[in-house]
Structures are given as C-alpha cells and as structure tokens.
PLY file of the C-alpha trace (Angstrom):
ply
format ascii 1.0
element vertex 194
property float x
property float y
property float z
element edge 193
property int vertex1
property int vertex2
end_header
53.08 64.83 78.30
51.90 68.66 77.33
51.40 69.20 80.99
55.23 68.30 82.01
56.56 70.66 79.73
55.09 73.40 81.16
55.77 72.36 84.96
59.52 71.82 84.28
59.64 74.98 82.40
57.99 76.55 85.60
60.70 74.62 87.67
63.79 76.61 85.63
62.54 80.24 86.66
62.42 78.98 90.43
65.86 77.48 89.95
67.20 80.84 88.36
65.77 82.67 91.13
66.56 80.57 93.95
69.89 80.70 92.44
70.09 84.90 92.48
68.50 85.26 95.69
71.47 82.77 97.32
74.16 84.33 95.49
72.73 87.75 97.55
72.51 86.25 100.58
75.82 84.97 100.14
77.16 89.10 99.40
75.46 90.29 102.26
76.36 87.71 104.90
80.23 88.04 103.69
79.59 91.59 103.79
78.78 91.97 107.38
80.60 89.07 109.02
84.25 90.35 107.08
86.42 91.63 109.44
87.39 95.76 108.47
90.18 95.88 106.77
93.33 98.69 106.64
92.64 99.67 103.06
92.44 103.18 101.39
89.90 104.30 98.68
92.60 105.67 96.67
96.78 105.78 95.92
98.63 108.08 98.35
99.64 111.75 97.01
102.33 113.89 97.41
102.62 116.63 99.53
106.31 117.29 99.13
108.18 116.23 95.80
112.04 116.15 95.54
112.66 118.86 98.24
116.17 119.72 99.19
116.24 118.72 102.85
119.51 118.62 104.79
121.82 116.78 103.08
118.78 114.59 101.59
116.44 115.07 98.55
112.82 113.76 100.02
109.19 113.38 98.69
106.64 112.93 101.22
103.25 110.87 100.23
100.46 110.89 102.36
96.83 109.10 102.16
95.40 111.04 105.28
92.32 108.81 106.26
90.58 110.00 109.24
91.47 108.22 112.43
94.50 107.01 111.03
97.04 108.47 108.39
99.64 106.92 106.39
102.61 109.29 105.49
105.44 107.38 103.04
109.04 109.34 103.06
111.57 108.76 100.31
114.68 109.57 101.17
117.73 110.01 98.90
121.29 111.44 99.23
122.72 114.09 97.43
125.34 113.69 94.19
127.81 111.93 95.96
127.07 111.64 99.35
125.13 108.21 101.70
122.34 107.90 103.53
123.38 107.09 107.16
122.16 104.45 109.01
121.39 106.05 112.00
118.71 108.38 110.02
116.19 109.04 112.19
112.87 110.43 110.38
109.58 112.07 112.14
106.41 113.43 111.32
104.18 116.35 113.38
100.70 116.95 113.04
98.67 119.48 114.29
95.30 121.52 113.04
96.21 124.43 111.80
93.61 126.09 113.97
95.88 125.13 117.02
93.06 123.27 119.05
95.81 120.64 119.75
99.20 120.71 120.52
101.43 118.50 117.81
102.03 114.90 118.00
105.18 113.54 116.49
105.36 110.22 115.41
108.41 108.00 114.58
108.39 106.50 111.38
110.02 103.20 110.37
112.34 101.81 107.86
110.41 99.92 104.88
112.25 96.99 103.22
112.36 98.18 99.52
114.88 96.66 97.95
117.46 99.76 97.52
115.13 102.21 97.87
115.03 104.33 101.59
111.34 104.95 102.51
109.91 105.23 105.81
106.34 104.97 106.70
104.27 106.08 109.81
100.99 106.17 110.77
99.35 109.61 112.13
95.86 110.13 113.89
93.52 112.58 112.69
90.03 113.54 114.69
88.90 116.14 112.32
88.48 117.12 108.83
90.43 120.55 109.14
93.23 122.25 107.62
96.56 119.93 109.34
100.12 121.30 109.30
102.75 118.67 108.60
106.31 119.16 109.60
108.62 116.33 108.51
111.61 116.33 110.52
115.10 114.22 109.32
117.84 113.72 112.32
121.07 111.87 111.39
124.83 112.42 111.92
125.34 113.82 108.80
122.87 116.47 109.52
118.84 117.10 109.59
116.37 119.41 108.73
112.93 119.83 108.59
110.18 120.67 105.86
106.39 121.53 106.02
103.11 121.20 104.50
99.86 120.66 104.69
96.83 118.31 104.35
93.27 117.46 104.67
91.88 114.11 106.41
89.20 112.32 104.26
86.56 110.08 104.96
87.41 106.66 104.77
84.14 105.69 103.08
81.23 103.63 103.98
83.08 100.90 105.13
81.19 97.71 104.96
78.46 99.80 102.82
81.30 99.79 100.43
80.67 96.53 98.97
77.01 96.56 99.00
77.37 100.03 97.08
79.65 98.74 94.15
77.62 95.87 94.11
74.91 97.32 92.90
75.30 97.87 89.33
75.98 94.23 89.01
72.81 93.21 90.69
71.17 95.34 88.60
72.25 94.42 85.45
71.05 90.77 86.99
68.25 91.66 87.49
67.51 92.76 84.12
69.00 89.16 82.39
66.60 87.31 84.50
64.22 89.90 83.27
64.52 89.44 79.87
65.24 85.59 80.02
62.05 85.61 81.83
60.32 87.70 79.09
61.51 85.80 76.33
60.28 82.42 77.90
56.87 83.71 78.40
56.75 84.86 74.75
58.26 81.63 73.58
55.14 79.88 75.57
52.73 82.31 74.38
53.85 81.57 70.59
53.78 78.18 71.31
50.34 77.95 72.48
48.83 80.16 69.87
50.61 77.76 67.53
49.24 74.88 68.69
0 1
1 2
2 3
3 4
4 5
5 6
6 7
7 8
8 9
9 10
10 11
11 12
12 13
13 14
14 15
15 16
16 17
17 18
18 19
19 20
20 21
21 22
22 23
23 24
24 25
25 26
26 27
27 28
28 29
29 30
30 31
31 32
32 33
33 34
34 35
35 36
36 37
37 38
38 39
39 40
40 41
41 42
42 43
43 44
44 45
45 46
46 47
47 48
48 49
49 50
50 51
51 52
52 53
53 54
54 55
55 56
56 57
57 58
58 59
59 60
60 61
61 62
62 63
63 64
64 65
65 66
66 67
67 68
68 69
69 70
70 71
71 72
72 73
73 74
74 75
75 76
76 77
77 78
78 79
79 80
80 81
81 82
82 83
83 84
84 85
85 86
86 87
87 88
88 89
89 90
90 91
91 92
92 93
93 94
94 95
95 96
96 97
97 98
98 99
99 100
100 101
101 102
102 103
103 104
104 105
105 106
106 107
107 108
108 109
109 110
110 111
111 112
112 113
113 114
114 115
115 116
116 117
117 118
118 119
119 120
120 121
121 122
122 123
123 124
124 125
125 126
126 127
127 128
128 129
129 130
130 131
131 132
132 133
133 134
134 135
135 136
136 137
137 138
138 139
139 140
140 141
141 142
142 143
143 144
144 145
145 146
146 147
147 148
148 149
149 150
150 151
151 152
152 153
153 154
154 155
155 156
156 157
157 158
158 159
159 160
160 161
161 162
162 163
163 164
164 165
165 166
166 167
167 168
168 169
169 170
170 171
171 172
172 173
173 174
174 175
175 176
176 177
177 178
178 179
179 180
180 181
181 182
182 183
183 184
184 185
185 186
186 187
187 188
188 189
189 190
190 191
191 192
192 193
C-alpha cells in the first residue's frame, strides 16, 4: 500500500504537466493557423478637432497603420444650417518629401445613428512625415483642411499573442513550481516522519 501512494502521487505531476504543455500547444497552433485580422494596437487620434470647414465643423481621426490607414471624419453643420446629402468627402496623402504624387481616396458614409462620419482607408509604404488634405464637396459649399501624420508599425502580428502570452505562462510556470516544491517537501516530511 506505501508503494501506491507514492506512484499516484508521481502520476499527478505528469497529469499537471501534460496538462500545461497541451494548453501551449493549443496557444501556439491557434496562433499560427488564425487568419490576420484588421485590428489596430491602439484607439484612433485626432489630427483635426472641431475645425471650421466650409459650412461644416469637422474632426478628423486617424489610426495610420502602415500599408493601410483608417481616417474617421465627423461632420457637423453650423448653428442652423443641414448637412446635405449629396456631401461628398475625400482624403489626400502624400510624403511630405514629395517622392509620390497624392492619392485621394473617397470615403464612405458610416451608419451612426444621427451622427455624420465617414471613414476611408489610405495606403502608406513608409514611415515618413505624410501630408493630409481633407477635402469636403457638397452643394452647399466645400473646403478643404490639412495636416499631418506618421504611419506606425502595425506590430508583430501573429508574434502578438505569443508576446502577451508570456507573462501568463510565466506566472504558470512558477504555480507548477511551487506546487511541485511543496509536494516534494510534503514527501520529504513524510518520510522523515515515518
């Protein structure tokens, strides 16, 4: 009977472990068969806030990933005036060096429930200086404001995960540790007890 004890105490650890090493197989085979996803690594900022445009007050928001931007207009009318519906609202990029000639690209009418935003999406190569010209067009006038922005990094992508993952495994790690620890010490009193 003293020698099952020990064998099905022996039998627990490789359980625990064979438990943790599946569990990290699991991470890492979601982690390379998910598909990359159209995410940011942060909220979008402002590069123009409540700006006097035309006959429109607008705030531009950008998150300005490399390879592809986001850029999020909000639009509002004046005291006392409408935004028409045939509002037509563009954004330019170009580096501020000039390598590249600018691109202009549509953006679209967001269902917000009362509020008018428009998104777009923009392309960025390079992690330069970028001018930004957003341009309104409607029948009750237009105009056009600019700014400027940096493209970031997107991140690691799929190294993402594995890198926030790591201070959970780690602190894992050290409860099978000290699980393990305490067992062994519970055994050793045991024997010297006995």
């Amino acid at each position: 009977m003293e020698r099952m004890g020990p064998r099905m105490h022996g039998t627990g650890n490789y359980r625990v472990w064979c438990t943790l090493l599946g569990c990290l197989l699991a991470a890492l085979f979601s982690m390379f068969c998910a598909q990359n996803a159209a995410a940011h690594n942060g909220p979008p900022f402002p590069i123009i806030t409540d700006q006097h445009v035309g006959p429109f007050m607008v705030s531009l928001w950008t998150h300005p990933d490399l390879g592809t931007g986001l850029f999020f207009v909000m639009v509002d009318p004046l005291p006392g005036g409408t935004i028409p519906k045939d509002l037509k609202v563009q954004i330019g990029v170009q580096p501020a060096s000039g390598r590249l000639a600018e691109v202009v690209y549509s953006a679209w009418l967001q269902d917000l429930r009362g509020q008018v935003e428009y998104k777009t999406e923009v392309q960025f190569d390079q992690q330069e200086y970028w001018k930004v010209r957003l341009i309104l067009l409607s029948s009750a006038g237009g105009g056009e404001a600019i700014s400027q922005v940096v493209p970031t990094p997107a991140g690691f992508g799929r190294w993402d995960l594995l890198l926030y993952l790591l201070p959970f495994l780690g602190v894992g790690f050290l409860w099978v540790t000290a699980i393990t620890k305490r067992r062994r010490l519970r055994k050793a009193r045991a024997q010297q007890a006995s």
